[in-house]
C-alpha positions as CSV (number, residue, x, y, z in Angstrom):
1,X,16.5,37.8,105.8
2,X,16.3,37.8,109.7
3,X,18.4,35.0,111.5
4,X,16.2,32.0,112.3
5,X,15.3,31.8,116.0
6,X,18.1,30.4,117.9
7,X,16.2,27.5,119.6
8,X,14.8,26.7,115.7
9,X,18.6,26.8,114.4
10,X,19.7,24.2,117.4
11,X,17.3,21.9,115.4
12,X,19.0,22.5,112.1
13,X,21.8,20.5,110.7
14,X,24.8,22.2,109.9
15,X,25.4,21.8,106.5
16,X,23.2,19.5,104.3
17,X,25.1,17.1,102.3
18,X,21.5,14.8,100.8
19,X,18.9,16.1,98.5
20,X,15.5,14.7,100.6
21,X,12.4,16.0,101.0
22,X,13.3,17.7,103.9
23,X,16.7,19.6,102.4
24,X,18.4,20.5,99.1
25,X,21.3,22.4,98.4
26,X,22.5,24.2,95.2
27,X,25.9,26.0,94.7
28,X,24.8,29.2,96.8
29,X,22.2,28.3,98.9
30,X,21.2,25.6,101.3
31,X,17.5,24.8,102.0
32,X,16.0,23.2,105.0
33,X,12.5,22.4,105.7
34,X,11.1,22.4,109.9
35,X,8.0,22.1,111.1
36,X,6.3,23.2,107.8
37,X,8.5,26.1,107.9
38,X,11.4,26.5,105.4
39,X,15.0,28.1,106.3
40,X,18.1,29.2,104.2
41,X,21.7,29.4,104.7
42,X,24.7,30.5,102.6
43,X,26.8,27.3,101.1
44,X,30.1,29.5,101.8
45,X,30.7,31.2,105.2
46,X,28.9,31.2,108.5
47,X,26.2,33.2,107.8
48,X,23.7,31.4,109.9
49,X,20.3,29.9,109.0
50,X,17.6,32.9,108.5
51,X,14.2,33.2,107.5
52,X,13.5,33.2,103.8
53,X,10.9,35.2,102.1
54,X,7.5,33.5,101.6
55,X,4.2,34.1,100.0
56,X,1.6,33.9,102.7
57,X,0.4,31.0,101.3
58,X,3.0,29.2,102.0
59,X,4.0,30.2,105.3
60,X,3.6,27.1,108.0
61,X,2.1,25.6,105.1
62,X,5.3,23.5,103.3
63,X,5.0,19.8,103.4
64,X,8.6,19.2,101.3
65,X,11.0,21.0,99.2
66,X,13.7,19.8,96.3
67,X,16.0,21.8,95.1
68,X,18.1,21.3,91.8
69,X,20.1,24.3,90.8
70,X,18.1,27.7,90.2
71,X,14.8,25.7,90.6
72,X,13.0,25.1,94.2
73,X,9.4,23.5,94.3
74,X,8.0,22.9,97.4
75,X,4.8,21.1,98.4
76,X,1.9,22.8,100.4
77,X,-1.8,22.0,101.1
78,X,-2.8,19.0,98.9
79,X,0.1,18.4,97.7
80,X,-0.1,21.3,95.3
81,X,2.9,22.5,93.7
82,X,5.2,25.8,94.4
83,X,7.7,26.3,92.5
84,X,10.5,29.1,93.2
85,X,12.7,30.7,90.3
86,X,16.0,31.8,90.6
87,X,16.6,29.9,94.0
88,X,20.5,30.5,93.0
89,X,20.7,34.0,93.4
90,X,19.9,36.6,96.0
91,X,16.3,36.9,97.6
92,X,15.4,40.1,96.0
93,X,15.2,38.2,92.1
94,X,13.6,35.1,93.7
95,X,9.6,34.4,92.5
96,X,7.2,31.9,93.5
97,X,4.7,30.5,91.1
98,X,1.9,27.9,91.5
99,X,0.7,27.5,87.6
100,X,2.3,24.3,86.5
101,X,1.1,23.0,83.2
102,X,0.3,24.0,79.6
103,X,0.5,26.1,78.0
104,X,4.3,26.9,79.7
105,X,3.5,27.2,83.1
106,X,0.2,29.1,82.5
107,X,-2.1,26.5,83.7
108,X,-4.0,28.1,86.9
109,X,-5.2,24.6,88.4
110,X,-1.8,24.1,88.5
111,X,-0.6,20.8,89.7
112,X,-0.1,18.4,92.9
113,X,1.9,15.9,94.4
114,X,-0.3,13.2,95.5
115,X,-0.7,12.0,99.0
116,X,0.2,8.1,99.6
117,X,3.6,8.4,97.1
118,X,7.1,7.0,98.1
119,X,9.3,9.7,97.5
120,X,9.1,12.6,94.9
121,X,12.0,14.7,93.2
122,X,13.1,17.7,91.5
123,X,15.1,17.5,88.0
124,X,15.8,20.7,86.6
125,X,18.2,20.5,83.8
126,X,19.7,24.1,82.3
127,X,21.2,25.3,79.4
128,X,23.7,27.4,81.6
129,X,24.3,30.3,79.3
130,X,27.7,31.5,79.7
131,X,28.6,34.0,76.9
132,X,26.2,35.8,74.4
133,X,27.9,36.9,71.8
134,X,29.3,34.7,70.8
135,X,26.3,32.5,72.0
136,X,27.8,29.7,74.3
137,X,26.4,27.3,76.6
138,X,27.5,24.5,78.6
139,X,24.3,22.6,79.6
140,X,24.8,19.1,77.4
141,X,23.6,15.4,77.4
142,X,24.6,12.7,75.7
143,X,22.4,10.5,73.6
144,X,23.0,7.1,72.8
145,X,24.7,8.0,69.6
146,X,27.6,9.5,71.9
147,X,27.0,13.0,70.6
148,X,26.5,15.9,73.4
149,X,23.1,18.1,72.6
150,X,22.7,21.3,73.7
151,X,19.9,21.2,76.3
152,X,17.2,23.0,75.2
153,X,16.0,27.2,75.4
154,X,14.1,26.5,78.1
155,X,15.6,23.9,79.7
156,X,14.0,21.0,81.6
157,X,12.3,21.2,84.8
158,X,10.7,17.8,85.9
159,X,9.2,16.2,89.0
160,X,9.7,12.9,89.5
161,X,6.9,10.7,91.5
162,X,7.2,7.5,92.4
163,X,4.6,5.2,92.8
164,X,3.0,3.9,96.5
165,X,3.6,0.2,95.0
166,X,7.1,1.7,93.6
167,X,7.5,0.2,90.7
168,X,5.7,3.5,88.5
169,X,6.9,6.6,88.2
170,X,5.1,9.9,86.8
171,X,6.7,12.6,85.4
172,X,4.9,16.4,86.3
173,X,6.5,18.6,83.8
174,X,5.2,22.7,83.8
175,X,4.7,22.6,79.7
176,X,2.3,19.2,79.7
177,X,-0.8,19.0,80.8
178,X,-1.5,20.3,84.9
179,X,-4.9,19.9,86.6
180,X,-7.8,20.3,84.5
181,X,-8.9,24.3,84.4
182,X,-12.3,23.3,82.8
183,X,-13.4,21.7,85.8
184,X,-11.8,23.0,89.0
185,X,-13.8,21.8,91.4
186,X,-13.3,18.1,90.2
187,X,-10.7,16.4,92.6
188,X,-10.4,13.6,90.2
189,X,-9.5,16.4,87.9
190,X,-6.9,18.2,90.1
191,X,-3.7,17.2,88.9
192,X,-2.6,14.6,85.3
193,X,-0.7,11.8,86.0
194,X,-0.9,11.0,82.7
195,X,2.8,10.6,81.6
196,X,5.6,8.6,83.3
197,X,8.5,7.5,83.2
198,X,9.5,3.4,82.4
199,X,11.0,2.3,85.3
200,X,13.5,-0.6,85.1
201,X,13.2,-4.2,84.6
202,X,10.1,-3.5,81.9
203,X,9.0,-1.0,84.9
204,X,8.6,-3.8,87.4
205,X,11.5,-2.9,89.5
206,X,9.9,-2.0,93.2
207,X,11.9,1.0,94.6
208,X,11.8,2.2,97.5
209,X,13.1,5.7,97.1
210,X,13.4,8.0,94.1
211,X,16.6,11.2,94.0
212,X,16.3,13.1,90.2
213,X,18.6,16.1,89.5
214,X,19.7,17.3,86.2
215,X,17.2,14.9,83.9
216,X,19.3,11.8,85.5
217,X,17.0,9.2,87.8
218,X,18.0,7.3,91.0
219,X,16.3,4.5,92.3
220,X,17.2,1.9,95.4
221,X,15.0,-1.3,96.6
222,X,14.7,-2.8,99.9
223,X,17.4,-5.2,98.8
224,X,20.3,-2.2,97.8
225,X,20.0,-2.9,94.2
226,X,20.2,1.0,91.9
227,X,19.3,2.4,89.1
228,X,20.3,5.1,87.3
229,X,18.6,7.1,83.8
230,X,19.4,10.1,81.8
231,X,15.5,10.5,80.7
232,X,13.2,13.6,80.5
233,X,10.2,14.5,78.0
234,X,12.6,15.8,75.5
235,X,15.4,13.3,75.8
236,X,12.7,10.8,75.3
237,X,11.9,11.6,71.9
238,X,8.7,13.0,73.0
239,X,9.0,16.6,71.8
240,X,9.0,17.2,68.6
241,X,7.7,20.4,68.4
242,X,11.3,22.0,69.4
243,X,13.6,18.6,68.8
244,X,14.3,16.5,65.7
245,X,14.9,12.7,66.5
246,X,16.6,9.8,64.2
247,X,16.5,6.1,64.9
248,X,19.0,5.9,61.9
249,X,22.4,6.3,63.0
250,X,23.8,9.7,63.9
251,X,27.4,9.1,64.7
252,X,28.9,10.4,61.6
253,X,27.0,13.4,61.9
254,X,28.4,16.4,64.3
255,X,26.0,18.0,66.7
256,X,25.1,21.3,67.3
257,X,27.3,24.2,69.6
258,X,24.4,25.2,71.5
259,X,20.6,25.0,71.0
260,X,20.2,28.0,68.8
261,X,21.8,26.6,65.8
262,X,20.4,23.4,66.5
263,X,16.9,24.4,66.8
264,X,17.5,26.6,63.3
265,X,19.5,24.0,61.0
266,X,15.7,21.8,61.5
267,X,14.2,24.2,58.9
268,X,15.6,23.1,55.7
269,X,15.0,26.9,54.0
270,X,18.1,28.2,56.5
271,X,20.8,24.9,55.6
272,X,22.5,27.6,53.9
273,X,23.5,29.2,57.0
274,X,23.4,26.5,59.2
275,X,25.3,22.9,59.2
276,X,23.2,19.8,58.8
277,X,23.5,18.8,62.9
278,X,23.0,15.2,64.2
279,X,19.7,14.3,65.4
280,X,19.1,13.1,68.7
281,X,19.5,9.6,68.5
282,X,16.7,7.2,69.4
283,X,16.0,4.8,71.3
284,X,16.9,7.2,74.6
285,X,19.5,6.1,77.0
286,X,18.7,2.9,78.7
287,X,18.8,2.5,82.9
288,X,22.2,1.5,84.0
289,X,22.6,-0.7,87.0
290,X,24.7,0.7,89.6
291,X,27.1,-1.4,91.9
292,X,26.4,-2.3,95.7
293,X,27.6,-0.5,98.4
294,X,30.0,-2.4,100.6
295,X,28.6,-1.6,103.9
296,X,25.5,-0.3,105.6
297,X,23.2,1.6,104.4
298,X,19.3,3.0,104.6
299,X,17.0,4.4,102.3
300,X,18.2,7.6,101.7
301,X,19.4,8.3,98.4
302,X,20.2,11.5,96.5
303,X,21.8,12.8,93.6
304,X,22.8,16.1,92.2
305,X,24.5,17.9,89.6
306,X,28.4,18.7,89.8
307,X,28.7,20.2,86.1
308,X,26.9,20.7,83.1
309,X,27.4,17.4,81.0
310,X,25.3,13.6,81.9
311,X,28.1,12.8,83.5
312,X,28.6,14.9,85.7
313,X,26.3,13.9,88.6
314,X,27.0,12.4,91.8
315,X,25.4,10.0,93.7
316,X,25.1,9.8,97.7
317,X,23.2,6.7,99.9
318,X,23.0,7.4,103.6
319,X,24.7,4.8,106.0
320,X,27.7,4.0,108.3
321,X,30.7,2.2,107.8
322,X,31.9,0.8,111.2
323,X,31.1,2.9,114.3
324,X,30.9,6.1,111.7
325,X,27.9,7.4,110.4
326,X,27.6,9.1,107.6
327,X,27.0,8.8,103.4
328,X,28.6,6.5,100.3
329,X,28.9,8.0,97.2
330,X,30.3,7.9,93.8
331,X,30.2,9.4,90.5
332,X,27.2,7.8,88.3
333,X,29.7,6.0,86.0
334,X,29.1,2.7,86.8
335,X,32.7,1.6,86.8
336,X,33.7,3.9,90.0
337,X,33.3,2.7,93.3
338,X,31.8,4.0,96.2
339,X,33.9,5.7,98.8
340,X,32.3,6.6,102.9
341,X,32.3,9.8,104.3
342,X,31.8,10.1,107.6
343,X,29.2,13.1,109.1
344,X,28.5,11.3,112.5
345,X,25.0,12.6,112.3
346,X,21.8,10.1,113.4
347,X,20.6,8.0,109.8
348,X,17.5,9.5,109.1
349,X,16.4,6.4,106.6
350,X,15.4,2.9,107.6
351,X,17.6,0.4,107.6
352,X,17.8,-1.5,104.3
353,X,18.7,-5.2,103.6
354,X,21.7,-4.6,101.4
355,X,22.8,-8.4,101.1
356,X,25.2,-9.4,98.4
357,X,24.8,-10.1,94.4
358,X,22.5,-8.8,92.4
359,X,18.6,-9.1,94.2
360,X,16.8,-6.4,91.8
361,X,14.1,-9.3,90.5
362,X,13.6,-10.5,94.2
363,X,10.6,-8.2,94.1
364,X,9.0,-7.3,90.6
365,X,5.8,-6.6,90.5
366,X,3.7,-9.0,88.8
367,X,3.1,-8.4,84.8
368,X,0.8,-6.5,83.7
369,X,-1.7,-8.9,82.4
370,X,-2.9,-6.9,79.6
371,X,-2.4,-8.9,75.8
372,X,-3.5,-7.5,72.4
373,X,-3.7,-9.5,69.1
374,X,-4.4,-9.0,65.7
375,X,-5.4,-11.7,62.9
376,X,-5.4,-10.3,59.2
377,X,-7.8,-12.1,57.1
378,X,-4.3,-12.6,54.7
379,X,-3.9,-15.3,57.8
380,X,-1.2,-13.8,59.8
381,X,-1.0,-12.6,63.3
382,X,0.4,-9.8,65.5
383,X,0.6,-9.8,69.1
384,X,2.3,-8.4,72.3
385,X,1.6,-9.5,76.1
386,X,1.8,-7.9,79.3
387,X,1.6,-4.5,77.5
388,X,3.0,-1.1,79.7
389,X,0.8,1.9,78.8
390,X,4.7,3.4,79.8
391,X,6.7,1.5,77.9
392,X,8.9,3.0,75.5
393,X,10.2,-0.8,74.0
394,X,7.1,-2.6,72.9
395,X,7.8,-6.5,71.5
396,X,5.8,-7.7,68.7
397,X,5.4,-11.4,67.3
398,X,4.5,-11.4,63.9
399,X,3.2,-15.0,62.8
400,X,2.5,-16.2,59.6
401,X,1.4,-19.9,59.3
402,X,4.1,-22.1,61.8
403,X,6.7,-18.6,61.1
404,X,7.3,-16.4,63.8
405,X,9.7,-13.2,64.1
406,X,10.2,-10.1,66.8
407,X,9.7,-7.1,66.5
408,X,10.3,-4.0,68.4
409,X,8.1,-0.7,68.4
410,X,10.6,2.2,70.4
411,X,7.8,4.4,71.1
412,X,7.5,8.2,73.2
413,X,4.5,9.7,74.4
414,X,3.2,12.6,71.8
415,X,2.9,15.8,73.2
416,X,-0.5,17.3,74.0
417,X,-2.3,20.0,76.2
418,X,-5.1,18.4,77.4
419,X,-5.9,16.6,80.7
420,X,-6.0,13.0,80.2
421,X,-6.3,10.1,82.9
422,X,-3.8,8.1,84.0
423,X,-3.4,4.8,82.9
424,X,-5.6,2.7,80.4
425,X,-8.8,4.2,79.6
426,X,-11.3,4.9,76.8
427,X,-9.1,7.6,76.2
428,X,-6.5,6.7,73.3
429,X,-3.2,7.3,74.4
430,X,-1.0,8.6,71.7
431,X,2.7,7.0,71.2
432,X,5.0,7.9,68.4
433,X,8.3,6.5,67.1
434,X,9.8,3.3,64.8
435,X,8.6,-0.2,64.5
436,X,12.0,-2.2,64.2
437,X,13.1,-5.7,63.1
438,X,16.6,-6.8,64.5
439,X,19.2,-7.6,61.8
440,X,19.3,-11.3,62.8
441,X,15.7,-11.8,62.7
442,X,15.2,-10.1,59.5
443,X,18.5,-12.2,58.1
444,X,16.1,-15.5,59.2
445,X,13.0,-14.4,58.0
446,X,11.7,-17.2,55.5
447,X,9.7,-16.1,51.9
448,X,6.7,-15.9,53.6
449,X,7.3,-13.9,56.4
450,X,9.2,-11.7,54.4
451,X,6.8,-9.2,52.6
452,X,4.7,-9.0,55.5
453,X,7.1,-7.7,57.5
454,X,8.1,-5.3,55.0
455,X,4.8,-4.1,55.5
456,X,5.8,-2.3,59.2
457,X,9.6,-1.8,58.7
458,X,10.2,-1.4,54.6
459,X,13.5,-2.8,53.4
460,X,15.6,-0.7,55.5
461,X,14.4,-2.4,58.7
462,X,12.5,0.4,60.6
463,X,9.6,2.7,59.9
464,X,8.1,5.4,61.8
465,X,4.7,4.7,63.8
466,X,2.5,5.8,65.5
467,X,0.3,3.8,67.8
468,X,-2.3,4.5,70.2
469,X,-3.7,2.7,73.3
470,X,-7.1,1.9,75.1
471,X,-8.4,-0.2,77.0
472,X,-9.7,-2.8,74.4
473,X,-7.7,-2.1,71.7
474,X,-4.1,-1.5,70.8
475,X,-3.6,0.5,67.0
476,X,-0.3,0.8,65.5
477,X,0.1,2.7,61.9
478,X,3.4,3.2,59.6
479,X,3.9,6.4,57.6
480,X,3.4,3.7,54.9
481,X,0.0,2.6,55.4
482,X,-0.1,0.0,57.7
483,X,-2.9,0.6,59.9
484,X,-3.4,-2.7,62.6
485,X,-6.2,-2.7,65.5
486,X,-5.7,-5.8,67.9
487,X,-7.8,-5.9,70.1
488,X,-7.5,-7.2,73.8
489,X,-7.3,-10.5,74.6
């Protein structure tokens, strides 16, 4: 790789310390992005910046990079995603690929970042393989039943988009569904933003910037106020084709040592060779609200990986404490706090308003407006307002006669291959997952009540579901029978 020119390399930072759209950094390589051209320079020693190798595509074509471990994607014309594999070792194994989308990265309309988004991201979250016989990896999360699965074969590579208005955020993953290959000349049609992500605050929280690394979220508002999330499609309880999921509790179960024996002990014809291994326990981890930053700070955020468990990620937010420039950060545990260190570089973000307390409802958007309800000609009635085609915790009120009682469907999108639009549309979309009644609304059910309810959740207090979504009606169906249509209100 020749050295970048030396009037190009004056322009360059030094060493890159925040994942943005304009640099990344992994463990051997940092990545900067000027004048739609994009430079490299070893993490360790003074090897300079230099000139990477491109496809001629992308040369003077690069509109932003983010860069999570071995993974690179990088924006060019349109918006249109590059992604670059092996971006952790040395040039001569990197390769650059724009199919994105199913069938596993095969799609040839590929996929896009749209123009008019706040921020976008890279998550890529690995299995890191470290031995093979014995098979041993270290690439782990933890669900919400404390146990640490093995990340999946193929790992999880994500990008995050957030919203203009900021409050939604899509998910482009390279196994779902990409632009449309039937109809390629359909700009309607050019990328999915089908699938997302539910933000916080029932996914009214308005952020202004987005960092993902390593399946874990970070969001800020004009106000200072962060979130953080350990979500992707398969921690979701989305994929079941490669995952099994349980909303009964798991913790007495042990989980598996790495995802080949996890993936095998599903099948119930090979229990004899492999343990009965916790499920991944449902509903997925919740967003955690991070504490404020004692000092100045802009919009800037980032986060990255710093081991192979959830908890090992850091998080960084660009200001100045006193004269000194420079970035706060903190481990994502919540109960850390943040510490300043000093770079003395020119803030790059704009200036946020980071007043005291807790200011993350000081702008929601507004609900959604959209209401479905059902009346059975037995007399009762189910309902649910301001309904989130993301949502993944939908409330329903289950009336009968002057009787009322909750309950809660813990839904995740089903998997498909098809281009679907985003949004509400004639086109069903497909949730799966549990229909739920808490223990102290099922211990103050009356008589009445009672049987209907078992209808959706059985005497054990959950079932599984499925529901789908349009835009006039609302359908949710037990493995039981239960099969309600409300309609839109």
């Amino acid at each position: 790789m020749p050295f970048a020119p030396v009037e190009v390399a004056a322009r360059l930072p030094q060493r890159i310390e925040l994942r943005t759209a304009e640099g990344g950094f992994n463990e051997v390589w940092q990545y900067a992005l000027l004048g739609n051209d994009l430079y490299v320079k070893a993490v360790a020693g003074e090897s300079g910046w230099r000139i990477p190798p491109l496809p001629n595509c992308l040369r003077g074509q690069i509109t932003g990079i983010s860069v999570d471990g071995s993974r690179l994607v990088a924006t060019g014309p349109e918006g249109r995603v590059y992604t670059l594999e092996s971006a952790d070792q040395t040039p001569e194994l990197w390769w650059w690929t724009m199919r994105y989308g199913a069938p596993t990265w095969l799609d040839p309309a590929g996929q896009r970042v749209r123009p008019g988004h706040r921020a976008w991201s890279l998550s890529w979250l690995d299995p890191r393989y470290v031995e093979l016989i014995p098979f041993r990896q270290d690439g782990f999360w933890t669900d919400t039943a404390g146990h640490d699965q093995p990340v999946g074969g193929a790992g999880v590579h994500t990008v995050f988009v957030l919203s203009p208005e900021g409050n939604r955020i899509v998910i482009l993953d390279p196994w779902l569904a990409g632009g449309d290959p039937l109809h390629p000349d359909d700009p309607a049609r050019a990328d999915d933003y089908s699938f997302e992500m539910p933000g916080p605050l029932d996914g009214r929280f308005r952020a202004v910037n987005l960092s993902a690394a390593g399946s874990t979220t970070f969001l800020i508002n004009e106000f200072g106020d962060m979130y953080t999330r350990l979500w992707d499609f398969d921690i979701s309880g989305s994929d079941t084709v490669f995952f099994s999921y349980s909303y009964e509790d798991q913790t007495a179960h042990d989980t598996a040592p790495n995802n080949f024996e996890g993936e095998f002990a599903r099948f119930s014809f090979l229990r004899p060779f492999f343990s009965q291994y916790a499920n991944i326990q449902l509903p997925a981890p919740s967003w955690i609200k991070q504490p404020k930053i004692p000092g100045d700070i802009t919009s800037t955020i980032s986060i990255h990986q710093t081991g192979g468990r959830s908890f090992e990620r850091e998080l960084r937010v660009e200001g100045r404490d006193g004269d000194r420039t420079g970035f706060w950060h903190k481990p994502i545990d919540p109960n850390t706090e943040w510490v300043f260190a000093p770079t003395d570089r020119i803030l790059t973000g704009d200036p946020l308003d980071n007043r005291p307390g807790d200011t993350a409802a000081a702008t929601l958007a507004a609900p959604t407006g959209v209401h479905f309800d059902y009346r059975d000609p037995a007399g009762w009635t189910l309902s649910t307002r301001d309904f989130d085609y993301a949502t993944d915790k939908l409330p329903l009120r289950l009336c009968a006669g002057q009787a009322c009682t909750d309950l809660v469907a813990y839904l995740a999108s089903a998997p498909r291959l098809g281009w679907q639009p985003e949004g509400l549309s004639d086109t069903a979309r497909e949730y799966h997952g549990f229909v739920v009644i808490a223990q102290d609304e099922w211990d103050a059910m009356n008589d009445r009540l009672r049987p209907i309810v078992e209808q959706f959740t059985g005497t054990g207090r959950f079932r599984n579901a499925i529901v789908t979504a349009t835009n006039s009606m609302l359908r949710v169906r037990t493995d039981e029978g239960v099969n309600v249509p409300m309609s839109r209100s």
